[in-house]
NUDOFI-798088 format. One record per residue (C-alpha): residue in one letter; y, x, z. Coordinates in steps of 0.2 Angstrom, whole numbers, plus 5000, padded with zeros to 4 digits. Layout:
residues N
AYXZ...
***
This chain:
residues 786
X489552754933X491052814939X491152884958X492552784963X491852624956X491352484969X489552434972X488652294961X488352134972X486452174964X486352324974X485652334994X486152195002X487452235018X486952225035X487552115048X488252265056X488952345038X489452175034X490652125051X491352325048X492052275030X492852075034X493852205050X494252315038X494752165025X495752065037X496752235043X497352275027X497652075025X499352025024X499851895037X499551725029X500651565032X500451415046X500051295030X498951415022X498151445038X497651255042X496851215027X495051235019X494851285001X493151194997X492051224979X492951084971X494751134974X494951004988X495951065006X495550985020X496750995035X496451045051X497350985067X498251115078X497351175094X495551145084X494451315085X493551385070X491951335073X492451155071X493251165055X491951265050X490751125054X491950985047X492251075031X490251125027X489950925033X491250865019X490850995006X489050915005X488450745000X488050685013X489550655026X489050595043X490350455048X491250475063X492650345066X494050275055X495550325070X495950485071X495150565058X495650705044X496450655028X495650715012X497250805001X497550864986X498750994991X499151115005X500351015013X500251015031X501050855039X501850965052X502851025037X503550865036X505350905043X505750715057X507150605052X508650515062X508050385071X509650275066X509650335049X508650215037X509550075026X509849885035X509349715026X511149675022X511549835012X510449775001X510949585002X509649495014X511149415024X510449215022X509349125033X508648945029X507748905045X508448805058X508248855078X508349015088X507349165083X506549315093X506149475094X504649545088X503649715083X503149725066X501549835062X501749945077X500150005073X499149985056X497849895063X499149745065X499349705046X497749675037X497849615019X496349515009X496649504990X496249334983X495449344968X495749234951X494549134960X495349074972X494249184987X494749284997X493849474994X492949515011X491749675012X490249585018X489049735015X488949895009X487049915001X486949954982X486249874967X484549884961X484150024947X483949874934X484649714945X486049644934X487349514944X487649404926X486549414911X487049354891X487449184890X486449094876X488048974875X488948944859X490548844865X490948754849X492648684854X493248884853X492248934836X491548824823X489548844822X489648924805X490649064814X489449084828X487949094814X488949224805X489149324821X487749334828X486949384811X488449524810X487649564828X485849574825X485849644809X487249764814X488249714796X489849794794X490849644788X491949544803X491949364805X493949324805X494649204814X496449144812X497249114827X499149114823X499448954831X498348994847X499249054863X498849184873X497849094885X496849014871X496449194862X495949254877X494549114880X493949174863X493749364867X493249314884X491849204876X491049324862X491049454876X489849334886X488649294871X488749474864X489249584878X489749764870X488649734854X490449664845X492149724847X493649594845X495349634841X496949554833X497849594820X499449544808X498749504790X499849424776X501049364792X499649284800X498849344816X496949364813X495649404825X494149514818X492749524826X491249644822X489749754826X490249904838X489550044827X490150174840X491350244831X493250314834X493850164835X492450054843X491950174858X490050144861X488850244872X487150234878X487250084890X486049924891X486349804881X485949654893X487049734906X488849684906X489949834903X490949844921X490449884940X491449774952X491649824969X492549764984X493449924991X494249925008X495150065016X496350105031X497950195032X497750285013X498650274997X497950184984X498150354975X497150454984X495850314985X495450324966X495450524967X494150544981X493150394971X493250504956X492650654964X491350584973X490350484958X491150594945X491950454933X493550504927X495150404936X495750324923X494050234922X494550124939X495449964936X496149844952X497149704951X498549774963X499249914974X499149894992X500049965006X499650135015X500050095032X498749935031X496949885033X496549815017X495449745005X495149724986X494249724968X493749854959X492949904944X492350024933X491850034918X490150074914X489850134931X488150154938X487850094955X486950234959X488250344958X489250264973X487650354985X488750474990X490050374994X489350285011X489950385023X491750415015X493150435028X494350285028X493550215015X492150095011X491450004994X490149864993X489849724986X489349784969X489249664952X489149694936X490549564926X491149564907X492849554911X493949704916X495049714930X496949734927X498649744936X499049564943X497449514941X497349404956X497949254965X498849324977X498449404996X497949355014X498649405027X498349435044X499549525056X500049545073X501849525079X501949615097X503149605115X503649435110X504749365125X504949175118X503949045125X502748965115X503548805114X504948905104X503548985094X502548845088X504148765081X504548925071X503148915063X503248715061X504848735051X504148905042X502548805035X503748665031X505448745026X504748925016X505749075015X507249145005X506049244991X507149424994X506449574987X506149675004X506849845008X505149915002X505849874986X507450004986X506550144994X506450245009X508150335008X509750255016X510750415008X510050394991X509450224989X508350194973X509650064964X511050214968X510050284953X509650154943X511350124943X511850274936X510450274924X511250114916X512750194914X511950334904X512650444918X511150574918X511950694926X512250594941X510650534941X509750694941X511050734956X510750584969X508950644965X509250824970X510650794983X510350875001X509850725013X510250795030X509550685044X508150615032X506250645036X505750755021X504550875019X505151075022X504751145002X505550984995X507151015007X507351195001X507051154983X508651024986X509651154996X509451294986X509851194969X511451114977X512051284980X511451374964X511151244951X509951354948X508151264944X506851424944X507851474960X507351304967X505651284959X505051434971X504951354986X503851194979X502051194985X501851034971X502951064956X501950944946X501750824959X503750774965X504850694956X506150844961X504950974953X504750884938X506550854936X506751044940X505351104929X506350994916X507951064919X507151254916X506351214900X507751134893X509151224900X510351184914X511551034907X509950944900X509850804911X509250674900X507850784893X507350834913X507350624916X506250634901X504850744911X504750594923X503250464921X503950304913X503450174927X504550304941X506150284932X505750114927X505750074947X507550134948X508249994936X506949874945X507649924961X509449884953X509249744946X508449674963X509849714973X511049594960X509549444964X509749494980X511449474980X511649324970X510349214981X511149244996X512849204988X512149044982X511448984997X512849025010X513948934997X512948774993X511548785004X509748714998X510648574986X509948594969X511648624958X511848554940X511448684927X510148784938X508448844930X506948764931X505148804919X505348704903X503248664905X503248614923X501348544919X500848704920X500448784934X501148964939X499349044940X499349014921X500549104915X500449284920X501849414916X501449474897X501649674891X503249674880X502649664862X500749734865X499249654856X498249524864X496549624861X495549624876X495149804870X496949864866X498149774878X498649904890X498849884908X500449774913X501949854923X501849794941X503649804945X503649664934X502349574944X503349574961X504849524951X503849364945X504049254928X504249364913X505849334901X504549284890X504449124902X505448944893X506548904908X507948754904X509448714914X509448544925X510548404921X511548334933X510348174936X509048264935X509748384950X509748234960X508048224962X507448394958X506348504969X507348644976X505748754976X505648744957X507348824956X507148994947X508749114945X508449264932X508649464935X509949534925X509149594907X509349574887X508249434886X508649304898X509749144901X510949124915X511348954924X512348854917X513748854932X514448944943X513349044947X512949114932X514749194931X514249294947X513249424936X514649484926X515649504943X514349594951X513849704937X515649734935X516149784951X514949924948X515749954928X514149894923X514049734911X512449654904X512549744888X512149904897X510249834900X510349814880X511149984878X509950104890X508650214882X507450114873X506050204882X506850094897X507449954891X507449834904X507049634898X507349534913X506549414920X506449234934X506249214951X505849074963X507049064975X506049004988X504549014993X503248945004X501649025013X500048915011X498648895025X499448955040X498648975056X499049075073X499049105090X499849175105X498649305117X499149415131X498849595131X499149755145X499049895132X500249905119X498950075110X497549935110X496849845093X497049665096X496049585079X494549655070X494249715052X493249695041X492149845042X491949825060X491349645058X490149685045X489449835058X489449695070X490649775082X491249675099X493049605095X494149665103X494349625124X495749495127X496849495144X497449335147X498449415162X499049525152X501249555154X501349535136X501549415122X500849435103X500849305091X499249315078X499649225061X498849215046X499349145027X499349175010X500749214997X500949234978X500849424970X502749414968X503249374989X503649495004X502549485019X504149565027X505349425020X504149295027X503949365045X505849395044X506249195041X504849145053X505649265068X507549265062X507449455067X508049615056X506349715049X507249875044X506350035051X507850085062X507649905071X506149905073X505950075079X507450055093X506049885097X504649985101X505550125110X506249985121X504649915123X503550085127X504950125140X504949955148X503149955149X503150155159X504350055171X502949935174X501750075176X502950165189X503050005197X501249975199X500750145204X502250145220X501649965225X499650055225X500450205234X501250105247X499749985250X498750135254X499950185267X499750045275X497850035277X498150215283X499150165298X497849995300X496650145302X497350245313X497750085325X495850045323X495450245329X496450245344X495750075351X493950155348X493050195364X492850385369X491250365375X490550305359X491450465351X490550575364X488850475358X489250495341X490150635339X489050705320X489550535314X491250505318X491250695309X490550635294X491550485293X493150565294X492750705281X492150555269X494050485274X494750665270X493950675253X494250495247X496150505250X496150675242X495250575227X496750465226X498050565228X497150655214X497150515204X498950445209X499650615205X498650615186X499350445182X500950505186X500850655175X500450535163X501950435161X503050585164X502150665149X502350505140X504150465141X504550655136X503650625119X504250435116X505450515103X504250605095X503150445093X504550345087X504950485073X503150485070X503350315069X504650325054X503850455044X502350345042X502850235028X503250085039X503749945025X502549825020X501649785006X501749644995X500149664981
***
């Protein structure tokens, strides 16, 4: 061995002593790492944990070997640490302009339909006031009742022994089941080329029940008829079959609830901790971050078991397990409950209860919400679906990587944008990103070096389908937008000869859910629908037919349906179907350029209602004294059986507690927003709160100056009392007038302690209301709608 060579980790092991001498020598000779890299905690699988500034050593340490175990003792869901995936610190996350967010009418919300004054309100000023429920295809609303897990073999559905034979003959359920049993390797066919959809499914849906995974079903063009071929699963390529019981239907459903956390990041802790693969979860819809909220999940062939570790999860809890046949997919669901708190409402309640009368009654103006056009009022979302339409890549790729001065961002993504502006030099601006393959500007950038400088279609390439879809979505919102609230300044609620209603009326919404363009019906095959599409509404796939002018007379102005500009819709037959071309044109577009764009984003179109209306509404008015302070429980904290929370009914401010449901494709912001008559953009609502937390120091300084001059006065009513007070009892007493007067001494001392903490308080308070109120922006205010 050579002399120079290090020692093997076999040889004696290293003092204590030896042992702190080497990590001193180590950490001299250590270059000076970053704050970011600092404040995070490499664990064994890759993941970083973030510690808080001003936390010691031994702490993290503690935290970290706690969260790198099984095992993870649960603290409390407020004020915890976030699980990453990267070493981003949120104090890398450069504050925005309070002023500096986009406003309802720059992206066409300008109507109202209400009657009747409005008034102010917070919206969600903390995440605990909007708590979403997804209701199910069922009709019920998804509640986390409980947390325990299945039995090793307990089975929530078994096989039914059912052989419906209004959707297969009996001959074709003999010749199945003996295809099943004896494993055969014919199919039984089945044409089904003048079934719907709905009906198809009802057949796949059924042989799943009576077989479970012991067949396979798809459909298939044969001889120009659509054919469905059903057969053994054999476990080959194409009929995907492992070891799983064959009594035991093939997918796990959960309810998974969760606070303040992308939907994301939910999946990726949920795959780490039972070790499925992520694209093994399904869920019927994506839920806000800056919310407390439940829903399904699934999946496939999970075992219970393997959600052990997953109990003591932070921010998140599962429960309710079930083993189903049917998958979970996008839109999958009936829509959401909601339950939110609007706070420092000054109207009365007379005002209130009949804003709410004329919102259960009247609806809401069906706008897609500012949510929908992104968070940038610099670069708005549509800004680049625009461009893309126009086949303008170059502009697109610059809005994207244009400087956003004023705009919360975080510090890499910044200097990735500065230094490209300046450069147009993309590995120049790739070395400040901490996540090239995780922002849309580094992939656009990573794009940009592969394919050389000018290639700005091939770097839109590099991006995810669904991202650069949600730019033409965004786009083709703001022309809905636009044309809704042209049509109902103009002409009100009166239903106008030629508008769009559904050709089937007998059919009920629910039933006809947004279809994949041109994808196979197969239970197995159909992929996972977009679900932009889903918040937009009826697909263009949907028959609608335009309304006479008798039949306007008496027509429901809640059916009334106007399309989003694509290459496969119909326009109303008036005047309002001329305003696309204007509008389109006004921004050199034309409806031929949704035909035009790159097939990979073609854009189709499709309807939606104009109005809508919340169903079973319910509220309340309470009184509160601390604006910091939950006001409604959650589900976790009912199911742990947790005291509500502690009402003040003297309280000096107003909240108003409602409740209702709306369809997959409706705005909880757009609701609230008709139901108040108030403007729900971030700066708004930002300027509300900073109002209201000054006004409510104001009332603190108030309070404490009314204590302070009430204790002066019981001092001088003292001091009267003492100098009426006979001498010779003083003489007689002189150990206990002594002791009494140093208990005096030290109680006033205690409150003017205590007077000058308070004061402290609200001093320290109002010099970090701005911080909290850019806090208050960074954190993904806009609500959800699925």
């Amino acid at each position: 061995m050579e002399e120079n060579s290090p020692p093997k980790s076999e040889d004696k092991p290293f003092s204590v002593l030896a042992r702190f001498r080497q990590l001193k020598k180590e950490k001299e000779h250590t270059p000076t790492t970053t704050s970011a890299e600092n404040d995070t905690l490499p664990t064994t699988s890759g993941t970083v944990f973030q510690t808080s500034k001003g936390s010691n050593n031994n702490s993290s340490e503690r935290e970290f070997e706690k969260r790198d175990g099984v095992i993870n003792e649960r603290r409390t869901f407020r004020g915890k640490r976030s699980l990453h995936e990267n070493s981003v610190k949120p104090d890398n996350r450069l504050p925005g302009d309070l002023h500096l967010s986009q406003h309802e009418s720059d992206v066409g919300i300008t109507e109202f339909i209400r009657d009747g004054p409005g008034f102010e309100v917070i919206i969600k000023h903390r995440y605990t006031d909007f708590q979403v429920n997804e209701i199910d295809l069922s009709g019920n609303v998804v509640k986390l009742t409980s947390t325990d897990l299945l039995g090793v073999n307990s089975v929530s559905e078994t096989l039914s022994e059912e052989e419906d034979p209004t959707i297969m003959s009996p001959e074709q359920w003999a010749a199945l089941k003996e295809v099943s049993e004896k494993s055969l390797p014919t199919t039984v066919n089945i044409d089904v080329t003048n079934l719907d959809k709905d009906q198809r499914q009802r057949i796949h849906k059924a042989v799943k029940r009576r077989f479970g995974t012991r067949v396979y079903s798809n459909t298939k063009e044969i001889d120009g008829k659509k054919v469905m071929l059903i057969g053994h699963a054999s476990g080959d390529s194409n009929h995907r079959f492992c070891s799983w019981p064959k009594e035991r239907p093939e997918y796990l459903h959960f309810v998974m609830y969760k606070e303040n956390i992308e939907m994301s990041e939910v999946v990726t802790v949920l795959s780490r901790y039972t070790r499925f693969k992520p694209n093994r979860f399904g869920y019927a819809g994506n839920k806000d971050k800056r919310a407390v909220t439940t829903q399904q999940m699934c999946v496939r062939r999970g075992d219970c078991q393997r959600f052990t570790s997953c109990k003591n999860l932070r921010a998140i809890a599962v429960g309710n397990y079930s083993y189903k046949w049917e998958n979970l997919r996008l839109g999958d669901l009936n829509g959401n409950r909601f339950k939110i708190v609007l706070r420092h409402i000054k109207a009365s309640d007379s005002v209130i209860e009949e804003a709410v009368h004329q919102f259960k009654t009247t609806g809401f103006i069906n706008y897609f919400g500012l949510q929908r056009f992104g968070q940038s009022a610099l670069v708005p979302t549509y800004t680049i679906g625009k461009a893309i339409l126009k086949n303008d890549w170059k502009l697109a790729v610059e809005l994207i990587l244009k400087p956003r001065p004023g705009e919360s961002c975080y510090r890499d993504v910044k200097e990735a944008r500065d230094t490209w502006w300046k450069t147009r030099d993309a590995s120049d601006a790739l070395k400040p990103l901490t996540r090239k393959d995780k922002t849309i500007e580094g992939k656009i950038l990573v794009g940009l070096k592969k394919h050389g400088p000018n290639a700005y279609q091939n770097a839109f390439d590099n991006l995810p389908r669904h991202t650069v879809t949600l730019y033409l979505h965004s786009y083709q919102s703001l022309i809905w937008n636009k044309i809704v609230s042209r049509r109902i300044k103009q002409y009100g609620l009166k239903v106008l000869p030629g508008d769009l209603v559904r050709a089937d009326p007998e059919l009920s919404k629910d039933e006809d859910p947004v279809e994949a363009d041109g994808k196979d019906d197969s239970e197995e095959e159909e992929e996972k629908r977009d679900l932009s599409e889903f918040e937009s509404g009826y697909s263009s796939k949907v028959k609608v037919r335009p309304l006479t002018a008798q039949e306007a007379e008496t027509a429901n102005i809640m059916d009334v349906m106007y399309p989003l500009p694509g290459d496969d819709i119909r326009l109303p037959d008036n005047e309002v179907g001329s305003w696309y071309a204007e509008l389109l044109q006004e921004d050199g577009n034309s409806m031929d350029c949704f035909r035009k764009v790159n097939k990979k984003y073609g854009m189709h179109g499709s309807y939606r209602t104009m109005l809508e209306r919340a169903e079973d509404v319910s509220w309340q008015t309470v009184r509160y004294s601390d604006h910091d302070e939950d006001i409604i429980q959650s589900d976790f904290e009912i199911m742990n059986g947790k005291a509500p929370p502690r009402q003040d009914p003297e309280g000096p401010y107003k909240a108003l507690i409602i409740e209702f449901n709306l369809k997959v494709c409706s705005y909880a912001t757009m609701a609230l927003r008709e139901l108040a008559k108030c403007e729900t953009s971030t700066s708004s609502q930002a300027m509300l709160t900073k109002q209201a937390r000054q006004e409510d120091m104001a009332k603190k300084r108030q309070k404490l100056d009314k204590d302070e001059g009430q204790s002066q006065e019981m001092e001088v009513e003292t001091v009267v009392v003492e100098n009426h007070t006979s001498s010779k009892t003083v003489e007689q007493c002189p150990k206990s007038v002594m002791e009494t007067e140093e208990i005096s001494t030290e109680s006033q001392r205690d409150d003017d302690d205590r007077r000058t903490r308070e004061l402290k308080e609200i001093t320290m308070r109002e010099a970090v209301g701005d911080n909290l109120i850019n806090k208050y922006i960074e954190s993904d205010y806009h609500l959800s709608v699925i």
